[in-house]
C-alpha positions as CSV (number, residue, x, y, z in Angstrom):
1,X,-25.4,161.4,-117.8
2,X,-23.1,158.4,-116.5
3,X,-23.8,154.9,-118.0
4,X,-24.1,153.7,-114.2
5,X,-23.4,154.4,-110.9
6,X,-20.7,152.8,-108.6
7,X,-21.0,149.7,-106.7
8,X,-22.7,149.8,-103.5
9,X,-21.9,146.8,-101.8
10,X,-25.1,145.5,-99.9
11,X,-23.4,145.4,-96.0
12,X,-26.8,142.8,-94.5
13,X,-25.6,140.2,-97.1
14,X,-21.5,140.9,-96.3
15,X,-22.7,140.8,-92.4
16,X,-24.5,137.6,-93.0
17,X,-21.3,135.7,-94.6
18,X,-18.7,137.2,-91.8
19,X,-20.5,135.5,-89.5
20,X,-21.1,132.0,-91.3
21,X,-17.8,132.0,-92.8
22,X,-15.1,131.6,-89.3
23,X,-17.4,129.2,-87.5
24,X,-17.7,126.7,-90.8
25,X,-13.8,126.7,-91.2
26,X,-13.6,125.8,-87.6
27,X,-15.6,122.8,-88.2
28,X,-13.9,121.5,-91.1
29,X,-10.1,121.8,-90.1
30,X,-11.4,119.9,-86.9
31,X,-13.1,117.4,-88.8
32,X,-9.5,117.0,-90.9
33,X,-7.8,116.9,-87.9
34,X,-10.1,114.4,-86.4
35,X,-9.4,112.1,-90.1
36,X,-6.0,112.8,-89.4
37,X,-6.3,111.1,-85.9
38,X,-8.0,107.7,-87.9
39,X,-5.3,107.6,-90.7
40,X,-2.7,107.3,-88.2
41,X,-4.4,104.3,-86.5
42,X,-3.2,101.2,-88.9
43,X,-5.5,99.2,-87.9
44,X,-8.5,101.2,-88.5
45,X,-6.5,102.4,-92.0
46,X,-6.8,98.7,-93.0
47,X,-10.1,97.8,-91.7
48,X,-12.0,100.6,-92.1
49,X,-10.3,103.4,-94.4
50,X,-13.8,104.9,-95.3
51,X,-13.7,106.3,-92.1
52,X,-10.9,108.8,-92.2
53,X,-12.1,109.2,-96.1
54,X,-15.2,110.3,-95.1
55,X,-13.8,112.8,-92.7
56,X,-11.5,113.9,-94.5
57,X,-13.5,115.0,-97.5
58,X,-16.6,116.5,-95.0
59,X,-13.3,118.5,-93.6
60,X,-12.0,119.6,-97.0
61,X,-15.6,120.2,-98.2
62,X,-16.1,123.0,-94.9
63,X,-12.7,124.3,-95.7
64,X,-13.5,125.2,-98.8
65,X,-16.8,126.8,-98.4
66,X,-15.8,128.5,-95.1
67,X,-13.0,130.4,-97.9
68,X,-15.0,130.5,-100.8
69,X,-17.3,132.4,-98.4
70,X,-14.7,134.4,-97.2
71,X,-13.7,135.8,-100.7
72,X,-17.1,136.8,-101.9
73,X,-18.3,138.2,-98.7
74,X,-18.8,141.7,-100.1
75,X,-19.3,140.6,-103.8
76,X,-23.3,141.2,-103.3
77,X,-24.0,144.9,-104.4
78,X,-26.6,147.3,-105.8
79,X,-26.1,149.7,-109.3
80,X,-27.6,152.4,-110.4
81,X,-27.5,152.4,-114.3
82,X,-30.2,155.0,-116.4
83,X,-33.2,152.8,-116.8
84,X,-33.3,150.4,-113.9
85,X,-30.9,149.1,-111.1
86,X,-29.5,145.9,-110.5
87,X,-29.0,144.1,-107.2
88,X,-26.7,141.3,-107.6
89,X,-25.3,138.4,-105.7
90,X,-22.8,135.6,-106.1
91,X,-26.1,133.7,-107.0
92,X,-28.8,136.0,-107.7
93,X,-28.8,138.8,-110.5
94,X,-32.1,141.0,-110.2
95,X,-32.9,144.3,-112.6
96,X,-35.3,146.6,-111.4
97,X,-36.8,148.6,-113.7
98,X,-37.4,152.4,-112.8
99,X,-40.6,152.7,-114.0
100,X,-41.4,149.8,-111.3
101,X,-40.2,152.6,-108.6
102,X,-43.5,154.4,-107.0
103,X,-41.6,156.3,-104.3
104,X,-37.9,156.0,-102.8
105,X,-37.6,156.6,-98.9
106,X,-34.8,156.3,-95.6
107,X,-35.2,154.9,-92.1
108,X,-32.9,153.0,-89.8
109,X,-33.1,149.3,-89.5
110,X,-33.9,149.7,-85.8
111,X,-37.1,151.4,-87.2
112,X,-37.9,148.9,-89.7
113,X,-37.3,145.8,-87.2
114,X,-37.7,146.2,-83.9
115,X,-34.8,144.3,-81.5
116,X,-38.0,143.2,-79.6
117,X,-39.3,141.1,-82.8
118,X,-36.2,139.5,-83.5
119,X,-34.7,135.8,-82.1
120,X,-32.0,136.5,-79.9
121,X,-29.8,134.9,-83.0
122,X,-31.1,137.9,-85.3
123,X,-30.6,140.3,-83.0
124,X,-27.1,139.0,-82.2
125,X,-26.4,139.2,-85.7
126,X,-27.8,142.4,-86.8
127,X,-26.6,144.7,-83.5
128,X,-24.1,146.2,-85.7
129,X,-26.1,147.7,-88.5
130,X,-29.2,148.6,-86.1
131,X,-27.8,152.4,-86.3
132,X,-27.5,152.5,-89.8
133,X,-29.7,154.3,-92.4
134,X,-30.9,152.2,-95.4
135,X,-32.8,152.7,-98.4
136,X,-36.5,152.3,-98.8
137,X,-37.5,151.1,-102.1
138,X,-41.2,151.1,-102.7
139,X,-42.5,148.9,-105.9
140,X,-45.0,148.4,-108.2
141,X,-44.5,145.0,-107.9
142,X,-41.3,142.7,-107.3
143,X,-39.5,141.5,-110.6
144,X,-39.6,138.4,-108.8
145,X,-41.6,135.6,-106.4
146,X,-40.8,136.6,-103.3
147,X,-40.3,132.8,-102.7
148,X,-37.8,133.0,-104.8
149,X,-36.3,135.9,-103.6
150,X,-36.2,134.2,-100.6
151,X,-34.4,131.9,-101.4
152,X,-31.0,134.3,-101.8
153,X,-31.8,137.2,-100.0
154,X,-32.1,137.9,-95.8
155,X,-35.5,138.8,-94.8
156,X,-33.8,142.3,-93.5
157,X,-33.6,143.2,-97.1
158,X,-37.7,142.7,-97.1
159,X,-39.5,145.6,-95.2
160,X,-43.0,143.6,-95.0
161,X,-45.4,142.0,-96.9
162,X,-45.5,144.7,-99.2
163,X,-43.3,145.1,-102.9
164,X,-40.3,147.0,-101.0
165,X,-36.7,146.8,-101.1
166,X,-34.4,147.6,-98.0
167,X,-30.9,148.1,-99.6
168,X,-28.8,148.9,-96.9
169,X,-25.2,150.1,-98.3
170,X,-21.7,151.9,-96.9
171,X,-23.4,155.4,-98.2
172,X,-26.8,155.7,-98.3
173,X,-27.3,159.2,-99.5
174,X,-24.7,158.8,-102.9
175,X,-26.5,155.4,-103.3
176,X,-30.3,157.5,-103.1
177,X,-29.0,160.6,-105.0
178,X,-27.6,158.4,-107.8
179,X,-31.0,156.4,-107.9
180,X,-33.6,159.4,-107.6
181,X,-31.0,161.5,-110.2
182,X,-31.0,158.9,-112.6
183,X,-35.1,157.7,-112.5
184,X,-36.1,161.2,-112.8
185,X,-36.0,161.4,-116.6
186,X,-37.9,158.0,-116.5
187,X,-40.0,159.8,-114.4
188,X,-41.1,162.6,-116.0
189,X,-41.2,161.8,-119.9
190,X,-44.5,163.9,-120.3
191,X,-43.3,166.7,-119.2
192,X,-40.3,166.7,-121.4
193,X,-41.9,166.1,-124.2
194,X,-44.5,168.9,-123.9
195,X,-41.5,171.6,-123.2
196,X,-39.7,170.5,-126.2
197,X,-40.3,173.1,-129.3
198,X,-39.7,170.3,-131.6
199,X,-41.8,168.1,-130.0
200,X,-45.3,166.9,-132.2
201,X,-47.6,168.7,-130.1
202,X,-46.3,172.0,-130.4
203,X,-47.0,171.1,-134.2
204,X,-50.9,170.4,-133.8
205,X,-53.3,173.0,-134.6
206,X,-54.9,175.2,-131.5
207,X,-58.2,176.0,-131.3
């Protein structure tokens, strides 16, 4: 058995910063430009420099964010490895243990969230991905708050109210047959261990 599965990177979190990312830039080499404007003006330089300071690093600030952004836009992911999965973004590192797994499941996001529910913004945002098939992810319970979770995650990757995942990724049906291939021993230990000759109840007296 492989020590883990590949990377699947987790496309509502990539959508998410693509459409953050351009818009925040915008904003900050305008607001350089706009310091730019005040530096050149001497006698505001003079009299009032924390002007064009202040713009200036607001600008610099967006800037860097908007490409900071940029490069870690598909750096959010979920792994398979033999005893639990791990979902994992630039700030948030979550392992799921497979014996929290009660039942594994695929539906459309169009299924899941209606376009009727959503904000126009929402719906602007997630038109792309409506088509796509994502993985259902039933839990015992979360490893985690759900506050908390919250906090780093979009609520499309939270079906309901419920302890469920929705891990939309490029291949759903690799990502699902790594994750049921690799819970099943997890699974099943029972029935291993009564089928084993060597196993201790095989040694037990019968009556």
């Amino acid at each position: 058995m492989p020590k883990a599965g590949k990377k699947h990177t987790l496309l509502v979190y990539t959508r998410m910063i693509e459409r953050w990312w351009p818009p925040l830039f915008l904003i900050g080499a305008a607001t350089l430009a706009l310091a730019w404007w005040r530096y050149q003006d001497l006698y505001l330089r003079l009299t009032a420099p924390w002007q064009w300071m202040f713009l200036a690093g607001a600008g610099g600030l967006c800037v860097f964010v908007s490409l900071l952004m940029w490069a870690l836009r598909k750096s959010a992911y979920v792994r398979v490895y033999p005893d639990f999965f791990v979902l994992a973004t630039p700030f948030l590192r979550m392992k799921v243990s497979h014996r929290r797994i009660l039942r594994t499941s695929s539906a459309t996001i169009e299924s899941m969230f209606p376009v009727r529910r959503m904000s126009a913004l929402r719906r602007e945002a997630m038109q792309p991905l409506m088509k796509r098939t994502a993985v259902i992810v039933e839990l015992k319970a979360l490893p985690m708050p759900r506050a908390a979770l919250r906090l780093f995650l979009s609520p499309f990757f939270f079906k309901d109210q419920t302890a469920t995942l929705v891990l939309l990724v490029p291949d759903w049906m690799a990502f699902s047959t790594e994750l049921d291939s690799m819970r099943a021993p997890v699974s099943t230990p029972a029935i291993t261990q009564a089928s084993n000759p060597s196993s201790i109840l095989y040694k037990l007296p019968r009556r």
